[in-house]
C-alpha positions in Angstrom: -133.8 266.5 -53.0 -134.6 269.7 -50.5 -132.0 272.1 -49.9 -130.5 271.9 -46.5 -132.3 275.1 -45.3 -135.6 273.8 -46.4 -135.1 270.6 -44.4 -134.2 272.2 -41.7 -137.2 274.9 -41.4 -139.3 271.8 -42.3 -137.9 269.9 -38.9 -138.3 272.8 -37.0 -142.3 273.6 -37.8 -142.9 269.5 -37.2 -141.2 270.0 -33.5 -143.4 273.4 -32.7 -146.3 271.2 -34.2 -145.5 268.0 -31.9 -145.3 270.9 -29.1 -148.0 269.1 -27.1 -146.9 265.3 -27.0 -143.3 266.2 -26.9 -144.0 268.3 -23.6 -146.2 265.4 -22.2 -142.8 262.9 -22.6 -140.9 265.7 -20.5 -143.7 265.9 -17.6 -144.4 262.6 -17.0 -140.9 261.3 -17.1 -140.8 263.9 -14.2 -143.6 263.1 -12.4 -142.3 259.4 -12.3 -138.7 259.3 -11.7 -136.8 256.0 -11.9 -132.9 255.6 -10.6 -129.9 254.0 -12.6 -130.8 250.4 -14.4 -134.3 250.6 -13.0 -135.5 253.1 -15.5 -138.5 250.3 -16.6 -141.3 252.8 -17.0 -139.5 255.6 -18.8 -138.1 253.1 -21.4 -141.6 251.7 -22.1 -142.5 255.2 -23.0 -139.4 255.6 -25.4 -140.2 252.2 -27.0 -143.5 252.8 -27.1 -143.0 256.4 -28.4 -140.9 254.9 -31.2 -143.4 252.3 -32.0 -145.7 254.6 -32.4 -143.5 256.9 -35.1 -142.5 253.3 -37.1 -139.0 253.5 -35.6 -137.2 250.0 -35.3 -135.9 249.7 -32.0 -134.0 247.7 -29.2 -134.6 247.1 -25.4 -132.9 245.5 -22.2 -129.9 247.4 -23.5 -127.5 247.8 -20.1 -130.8 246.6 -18.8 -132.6 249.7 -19.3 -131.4 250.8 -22.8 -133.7 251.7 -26.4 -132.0 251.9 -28.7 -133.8 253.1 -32.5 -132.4 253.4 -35.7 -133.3 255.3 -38.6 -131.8 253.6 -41.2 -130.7 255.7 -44.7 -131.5 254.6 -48.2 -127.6 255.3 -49.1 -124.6 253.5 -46.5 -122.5 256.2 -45.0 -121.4 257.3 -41.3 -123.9 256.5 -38.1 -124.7 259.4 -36.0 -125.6 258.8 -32.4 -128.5 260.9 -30.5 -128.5 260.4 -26.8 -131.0 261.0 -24.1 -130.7 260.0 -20.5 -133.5 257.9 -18.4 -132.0 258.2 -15.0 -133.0 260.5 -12.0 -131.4 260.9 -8.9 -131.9 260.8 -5.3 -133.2 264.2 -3.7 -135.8 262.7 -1.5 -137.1 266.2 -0.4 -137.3 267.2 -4.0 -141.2 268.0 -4.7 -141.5 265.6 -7.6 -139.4 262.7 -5.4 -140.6 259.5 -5.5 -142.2 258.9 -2.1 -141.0 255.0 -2.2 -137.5 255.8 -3.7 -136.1 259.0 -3.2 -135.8 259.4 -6.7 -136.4 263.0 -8.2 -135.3 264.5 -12.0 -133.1 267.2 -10.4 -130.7 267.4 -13.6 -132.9 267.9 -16.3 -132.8 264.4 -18.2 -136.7 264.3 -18.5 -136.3 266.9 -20.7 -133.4 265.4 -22.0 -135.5 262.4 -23.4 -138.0 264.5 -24.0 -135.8 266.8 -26.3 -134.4 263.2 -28.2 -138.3 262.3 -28.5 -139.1 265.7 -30.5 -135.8 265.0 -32.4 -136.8 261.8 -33.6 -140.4 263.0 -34.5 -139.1 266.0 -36.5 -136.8 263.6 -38.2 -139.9 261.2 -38.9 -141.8 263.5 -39.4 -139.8 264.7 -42.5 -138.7 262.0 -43.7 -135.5 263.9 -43.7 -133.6 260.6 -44.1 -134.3 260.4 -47.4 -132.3 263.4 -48.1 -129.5 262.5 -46.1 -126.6 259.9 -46.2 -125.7 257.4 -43.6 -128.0 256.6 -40.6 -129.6 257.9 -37.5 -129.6 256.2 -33.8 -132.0 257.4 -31.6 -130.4 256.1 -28.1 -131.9 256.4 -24.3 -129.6 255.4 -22.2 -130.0 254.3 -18.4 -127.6 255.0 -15.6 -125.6 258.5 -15.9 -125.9 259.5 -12.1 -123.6 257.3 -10.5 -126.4 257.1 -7.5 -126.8 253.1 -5.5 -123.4 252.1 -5.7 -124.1 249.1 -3.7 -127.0 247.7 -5.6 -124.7 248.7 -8.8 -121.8 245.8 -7.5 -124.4 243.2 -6.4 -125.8 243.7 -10.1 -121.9 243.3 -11.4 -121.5 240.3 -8.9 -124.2 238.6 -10.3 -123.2 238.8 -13.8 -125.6 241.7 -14.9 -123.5 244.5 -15.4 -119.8 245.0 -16.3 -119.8 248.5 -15.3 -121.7 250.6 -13.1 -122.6 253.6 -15.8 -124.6 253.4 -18.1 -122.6 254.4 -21.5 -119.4 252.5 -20.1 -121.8 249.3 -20.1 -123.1 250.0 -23.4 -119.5 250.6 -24.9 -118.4 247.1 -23.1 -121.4 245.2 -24.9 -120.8 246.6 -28.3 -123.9 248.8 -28.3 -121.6 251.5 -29.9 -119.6 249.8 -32.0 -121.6 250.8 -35.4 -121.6 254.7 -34.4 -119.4 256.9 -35.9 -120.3 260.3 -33.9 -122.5 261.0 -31.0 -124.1 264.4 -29.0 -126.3 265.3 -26.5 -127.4 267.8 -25.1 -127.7 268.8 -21.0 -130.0 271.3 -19.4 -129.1 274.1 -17.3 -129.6 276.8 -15.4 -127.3 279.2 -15.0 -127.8 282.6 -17.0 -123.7 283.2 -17.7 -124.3 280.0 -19.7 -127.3 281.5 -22.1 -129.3 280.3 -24.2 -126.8 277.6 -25.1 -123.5 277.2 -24.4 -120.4 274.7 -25.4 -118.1 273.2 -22.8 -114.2 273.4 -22.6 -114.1 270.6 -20.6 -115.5 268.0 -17.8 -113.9 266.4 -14.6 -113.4 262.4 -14.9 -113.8 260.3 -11.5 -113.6 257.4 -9.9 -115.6 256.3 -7.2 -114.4 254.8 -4.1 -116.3 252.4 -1.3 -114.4 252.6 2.4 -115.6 250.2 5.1 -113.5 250.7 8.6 -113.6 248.0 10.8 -113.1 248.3 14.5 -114.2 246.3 17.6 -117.7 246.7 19.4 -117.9 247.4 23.0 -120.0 249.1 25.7 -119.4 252.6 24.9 -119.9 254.1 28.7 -118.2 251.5 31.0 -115.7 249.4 28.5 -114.6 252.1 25.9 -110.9 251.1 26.2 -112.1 247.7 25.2 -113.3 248.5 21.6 -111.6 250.1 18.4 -113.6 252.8 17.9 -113.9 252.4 13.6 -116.1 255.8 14.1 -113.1 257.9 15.2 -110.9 256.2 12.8 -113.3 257.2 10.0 -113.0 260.6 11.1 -109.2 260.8 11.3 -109.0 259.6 8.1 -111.4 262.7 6.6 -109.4 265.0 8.4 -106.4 263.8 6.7 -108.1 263.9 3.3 -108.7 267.5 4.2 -105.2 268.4 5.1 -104.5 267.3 1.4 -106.7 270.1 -0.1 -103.6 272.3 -0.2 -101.4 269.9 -2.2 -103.7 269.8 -5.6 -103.0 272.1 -8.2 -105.9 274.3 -9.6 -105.5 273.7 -12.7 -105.8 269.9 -12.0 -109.6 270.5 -10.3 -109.3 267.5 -7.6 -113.0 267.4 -6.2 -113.2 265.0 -3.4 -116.4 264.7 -1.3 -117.1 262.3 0.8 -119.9 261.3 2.7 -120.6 258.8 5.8 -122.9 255.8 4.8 -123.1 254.3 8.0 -121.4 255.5 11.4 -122.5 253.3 14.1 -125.5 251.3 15.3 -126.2 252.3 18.7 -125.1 255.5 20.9 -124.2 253.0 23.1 -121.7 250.6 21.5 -118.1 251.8 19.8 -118.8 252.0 16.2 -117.4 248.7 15.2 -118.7 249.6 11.3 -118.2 252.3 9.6 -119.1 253.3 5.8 -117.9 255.6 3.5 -117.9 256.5 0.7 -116.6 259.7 -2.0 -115.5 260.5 -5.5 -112.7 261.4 -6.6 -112.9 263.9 -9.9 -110.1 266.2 -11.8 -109.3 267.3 -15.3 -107.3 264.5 -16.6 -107.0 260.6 -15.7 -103.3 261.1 -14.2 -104.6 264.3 -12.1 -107.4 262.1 -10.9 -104.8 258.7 -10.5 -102.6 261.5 -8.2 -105.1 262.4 -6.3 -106.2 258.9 -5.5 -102.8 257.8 -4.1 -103.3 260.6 -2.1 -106.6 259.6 -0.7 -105.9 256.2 -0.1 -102.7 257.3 1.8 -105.7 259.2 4.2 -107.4 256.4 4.5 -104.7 254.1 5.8 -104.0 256.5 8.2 -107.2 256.8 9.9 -107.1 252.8 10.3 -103.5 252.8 11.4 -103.8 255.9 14.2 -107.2 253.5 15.7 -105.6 250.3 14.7 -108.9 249.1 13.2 -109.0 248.2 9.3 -110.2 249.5 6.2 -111.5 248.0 3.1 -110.9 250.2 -0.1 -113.4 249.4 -3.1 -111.8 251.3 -5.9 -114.6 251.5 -9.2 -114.0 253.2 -12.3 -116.1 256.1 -12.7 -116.1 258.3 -15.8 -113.4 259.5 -18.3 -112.4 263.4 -18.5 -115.5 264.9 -21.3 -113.2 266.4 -24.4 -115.7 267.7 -26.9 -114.9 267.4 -30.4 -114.3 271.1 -31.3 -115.9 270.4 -34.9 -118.8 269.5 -33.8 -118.8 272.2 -31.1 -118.6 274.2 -34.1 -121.3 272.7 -35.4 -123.7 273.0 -32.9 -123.4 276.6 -32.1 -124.3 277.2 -35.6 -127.5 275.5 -35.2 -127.8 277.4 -32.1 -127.4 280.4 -33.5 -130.0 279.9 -36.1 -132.3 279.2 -33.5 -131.5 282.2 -31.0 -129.1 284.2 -32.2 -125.6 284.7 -31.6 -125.9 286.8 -28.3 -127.8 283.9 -26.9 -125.0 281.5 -27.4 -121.4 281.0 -25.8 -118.5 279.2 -25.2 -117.3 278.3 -21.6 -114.5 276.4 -19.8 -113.9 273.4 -17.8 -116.7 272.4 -15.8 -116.3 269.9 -12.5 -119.0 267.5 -12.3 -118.7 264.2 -14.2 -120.5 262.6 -16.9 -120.3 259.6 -19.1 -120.0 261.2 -22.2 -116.9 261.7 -21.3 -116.2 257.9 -21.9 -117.8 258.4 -25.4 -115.4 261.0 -26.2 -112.7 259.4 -25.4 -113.2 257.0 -28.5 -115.5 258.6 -31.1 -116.2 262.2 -31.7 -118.3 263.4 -29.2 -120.2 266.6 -28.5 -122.1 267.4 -24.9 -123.6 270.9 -25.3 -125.8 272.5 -22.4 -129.1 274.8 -23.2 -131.2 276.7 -20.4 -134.9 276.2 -19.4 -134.3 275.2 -15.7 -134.0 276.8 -12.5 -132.8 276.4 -9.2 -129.6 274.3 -8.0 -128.8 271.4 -10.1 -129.1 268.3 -8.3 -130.8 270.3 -5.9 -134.2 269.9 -4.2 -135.5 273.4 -6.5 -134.0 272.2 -9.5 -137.3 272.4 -12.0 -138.1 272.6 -15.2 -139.1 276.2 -15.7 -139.3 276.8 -19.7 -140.4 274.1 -21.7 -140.0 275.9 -25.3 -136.0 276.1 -24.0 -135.5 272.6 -22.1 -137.9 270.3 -23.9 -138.4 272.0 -27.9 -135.3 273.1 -28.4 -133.2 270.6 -27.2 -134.5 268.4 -30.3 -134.8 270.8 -33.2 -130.9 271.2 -32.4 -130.4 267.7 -32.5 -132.2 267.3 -35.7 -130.5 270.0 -37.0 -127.0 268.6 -36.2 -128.0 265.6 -37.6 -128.8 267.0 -41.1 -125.9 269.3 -41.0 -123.6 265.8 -40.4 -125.2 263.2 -42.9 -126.1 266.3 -46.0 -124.3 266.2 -49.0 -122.9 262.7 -48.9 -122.4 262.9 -45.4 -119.5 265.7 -45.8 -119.5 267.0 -42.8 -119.4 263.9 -40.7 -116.6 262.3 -43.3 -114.5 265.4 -42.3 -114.7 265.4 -38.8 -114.2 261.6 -38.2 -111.2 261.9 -40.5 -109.7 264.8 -38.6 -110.6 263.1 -35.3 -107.6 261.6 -33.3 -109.3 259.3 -30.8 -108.0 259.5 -27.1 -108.6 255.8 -26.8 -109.0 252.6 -28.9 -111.8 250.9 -27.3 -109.8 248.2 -26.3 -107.5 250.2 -24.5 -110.4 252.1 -23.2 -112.3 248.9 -21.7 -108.3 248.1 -20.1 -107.9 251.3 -19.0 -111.2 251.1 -16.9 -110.7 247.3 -15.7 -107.5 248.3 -14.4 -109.0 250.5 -12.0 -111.3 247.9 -10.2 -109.3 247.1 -6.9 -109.9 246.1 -3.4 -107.5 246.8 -0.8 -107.7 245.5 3.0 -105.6 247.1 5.3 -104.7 246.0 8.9 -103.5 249.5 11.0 -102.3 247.7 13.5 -100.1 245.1 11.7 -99.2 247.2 8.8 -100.1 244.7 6.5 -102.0 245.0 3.4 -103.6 242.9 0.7 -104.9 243.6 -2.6 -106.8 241.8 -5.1 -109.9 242.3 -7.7 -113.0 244.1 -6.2 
């Protein structure tokens, strides 16, 4: 059996070895960006790529999802790797999708790129043999919560139970053998190093408003109509007037954005669309918050007298990263760069479905560097491939090892001093409860509620 150092040094020199393939994954997953549950092409490359390296795998998981295992000689805990397929949409991004609108401004090309080299190093190794327990290789589709529409008429039709990707694969059992899980984000921001740990994530839900007014000529008949426009807008206005009532240490992000605001120049908007998140620290900051904002919707529909159709959607759970394997991590990373290059940061407040992993297994969501410009932005690139796509997976590998070593030690200890947040019962609940559909009349008053 090799000593845990000399595994390790082996993993990393496979990775520098695999430099070239491993950077090819990471620049043609950007050059051919695919959006939530439509990630076809990049999967075929993960599947293939694990055909290729003898890894048994799955497809079609959540639609999208390829899932590989690398199974150990001796039974012990299950360790989860995680890459995201999904782009976004930043149509004037210069790697966009012409057809789509789809770009990779986040950085999870390299993400998949980075699981890629992990699995290779580990391959190429054969560093299971040495370890205890097994590894899953996962790429997972639909992190950006990006087509919201498509996403329900995919749920309508009995495709989807959820409209993220990891919530989907924790609803159909994908997760159920997995004991621990990590991933690892890209960034770009220099206070954040070479690599950094997070405090801390916003949860959200996600929220679908349609106001509906009445349609008439908009220059000789105006008093004829209910302008659903206007009533859209009082109803932003009042959302804004709430900014001062949430606390800062609760982070209450709420952005919305105007789908649809009319037809013609000449007709009172009779349709209008909206729709916005709703984020903060903790799932009652983020319940608080959306009384709050339903409250400002109701009030745009009741000031016009039009009504308003409230989709409420679970989004993603608050990320709380399990500070063991935080621990764990930065060691790694500190092999690998030093310990000026690495640091520890607060509460961030986007969203992300790891967050829902966390919540019922111990979970770990680190960031590295090796982009630049503004993420989700239309600059957003990667700029160091040695940073975002190499070292991504020789720390992966390396937490790995460090989990499943010595009869799987470490992971034994930190699943046994893990309390989860959630049962995944109560977690799949949790999330069901928040699917809602509200219609509300603002000139009767009257409103109705059932199941979205």
């Amino acid at each position: 059996m090799r000593a845990r150092e000399e595994l390790k040094q082996a993993i990393c020199e496979s990775v520098d070895r695999r430099r070239g393939e491993i950077e090819q994954i990471g620049d043609r997953i950007m050059e051919n960006p695919e959006l939530g549950f439509k990630e076809f092409k990049t999967a075929k490359l993960v599947a293939d790529t694990m055909t290729t390296f003898k890894v048994p795998h799955e497809t079609g998981l959540a639609i999208t999802g390829v899932r590989g295992v690398i199974k150990g000689n001796k039974p012990g805990p299950t360790v989860a790797l995680m890459g995201e397929l999904d782009s976004l949409l930043v149509a004037d991004h210069p790697k966009a999708d012409s057809e789509t609108g789809a770009a990779h401004a986040c950085g999870h090309n390299a993400q998949i790129a980075g699981l890629m080299g992990a699995m290779m190093g580990l391959v190429d190794t054969d560093a299971i043999d040495d370890l205890c327990g097994s590894i899953v290789i996962f790429a997972v589709p639909a992190e950006e919560y990006v087509e919201v529409e498509y996403r329900l008429s995919l749920l309508r039709d009995g495709e989807l139970s959820f409209l993220g990707g990891k919530p989907e694969l924790i609803q159909k059992g994908h997760l159920d053998d997995v004991d621990l899980a990590a991933m690892i984000h890209t960034h770009r921001d220099p206070e954040l190093k070479k690599a950094a740990v997070i405090e801390s994530c916003n949860g959200c839900i996600v929220k679908l408003i349609r106001y509906q007014g009445l349609a008439a000529h908009a220059g000789s008949s105006p008093h004829k109509g209910i302008n659903a426009l206007n009533a859209a807008n009082i109803a932003l206005a009042a959302i804004n007037a709430q900014r001062e009532t949430f606390k800062d240490s609760d982070s209450i992000r709420v952005h919305p954005i105007i789908t649809r605001g009319g037809d013609l120049v000449n007709v009172v908007p009779a349709d209008v669309r909206l729709e916005t998140f709703v984020r903060g620290k903790t799932n009652d900051a983020i319940m608080d918050a959306n009384f709050k904002v339903d409250r400002a919707l109701r009030a745009g529909a009741m000031a016009i007298g039009a009504k308003v159709e409230i989709n409420t959607l679970p989004g993603y759970m608050p990320l709380q990263d399990d500070r063991n394997l935080q621990k764990l991590f930065l060691h790694n990373a500190e092999l690998l760069f030093g310990a000026a290059e690495c640091t520890e940061t607060g509460h961030r407040t986007g969203s992300t479905d790891m967050g829902d992993i966390s919540h019922i297994m111990p979970s770990v969501h680190p960031s590295m560097a090796g982009a630049t410009g503004i993420s989700h932005g239309s600059n957003f690139m990667i700029a160091d491939k040695e940073m975002a796509y190499l070292a991504p997976a020789k720390a992966l590998a390396l937490l790995a090892v460090d989990l499943l070593y010595d009869d799987a030690a470490t992971a034994r200890n930190i699943v046994s001093q893990h309390t989860p947040l959630m049962s995944k019962d109560e977690y799949l609940a949790y999330q069901n409860r928040i699917f809602q559909k509200e219609i509300y009349d603002g000139e009767t008053g009257h409103s109705r509620k059932s199941a979205v």
